[in-house]
N, C-alpha and C positions, 0 to 999 in steps of 0.2 A: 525179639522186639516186635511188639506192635503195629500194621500198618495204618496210618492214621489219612484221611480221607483230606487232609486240608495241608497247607502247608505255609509257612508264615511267608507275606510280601501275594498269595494271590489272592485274586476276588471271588465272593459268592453272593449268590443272591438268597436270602434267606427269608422266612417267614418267622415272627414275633411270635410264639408258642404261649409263650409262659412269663413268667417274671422270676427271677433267683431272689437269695435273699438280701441281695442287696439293692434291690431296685432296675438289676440289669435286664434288658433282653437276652432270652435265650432261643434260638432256635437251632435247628438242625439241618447237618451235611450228612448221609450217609450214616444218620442214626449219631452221629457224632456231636456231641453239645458243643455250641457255640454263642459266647459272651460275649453280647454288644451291648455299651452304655450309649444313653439317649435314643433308646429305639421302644416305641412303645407295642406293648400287647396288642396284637393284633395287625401290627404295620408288616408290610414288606420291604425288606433293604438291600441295598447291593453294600456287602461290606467289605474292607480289606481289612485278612489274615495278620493280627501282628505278634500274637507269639500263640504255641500250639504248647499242651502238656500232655500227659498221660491219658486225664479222660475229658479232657476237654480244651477250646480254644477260645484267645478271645481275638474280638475284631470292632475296628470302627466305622461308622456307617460313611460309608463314600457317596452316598446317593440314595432317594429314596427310590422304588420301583414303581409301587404306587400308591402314594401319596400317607396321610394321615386318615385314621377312620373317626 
């Protein structure tokens, strides 16, 4: 099994890397992708973990860090 850097229910503060293909935010824990919707490219977020898969997790933004660019 896998060990996976995140785990569903905690928080992380992440950086807006990129965009997936559905419009979501993705950045990274521990090289680990992580899907946040409503988070834009280039923002920083504090988000909470709400389900973890294989190669990646998604999360919703609990707060911003710092702010909108």
């Amino acid at each position: 099994m896998v060990e996976r850097p995140v785990t569903a229910g905690e928080t992380h503060v992440v950086a807006i890397e990129e965009l997936g293909s559905e419009g979501d935010g993705v950045g990274y824990v521990d090289d680990f992708a992580v899907l946040v919707d409503d988070a834009a490219l280039g923002e920083t977020v504090r988000v909470e973990i709400t389900s973890v898969g294989s190669n990646f997790a998604r999360g919703e933004v609990v707060g911003a860090e710092f702010g909108y660019d």
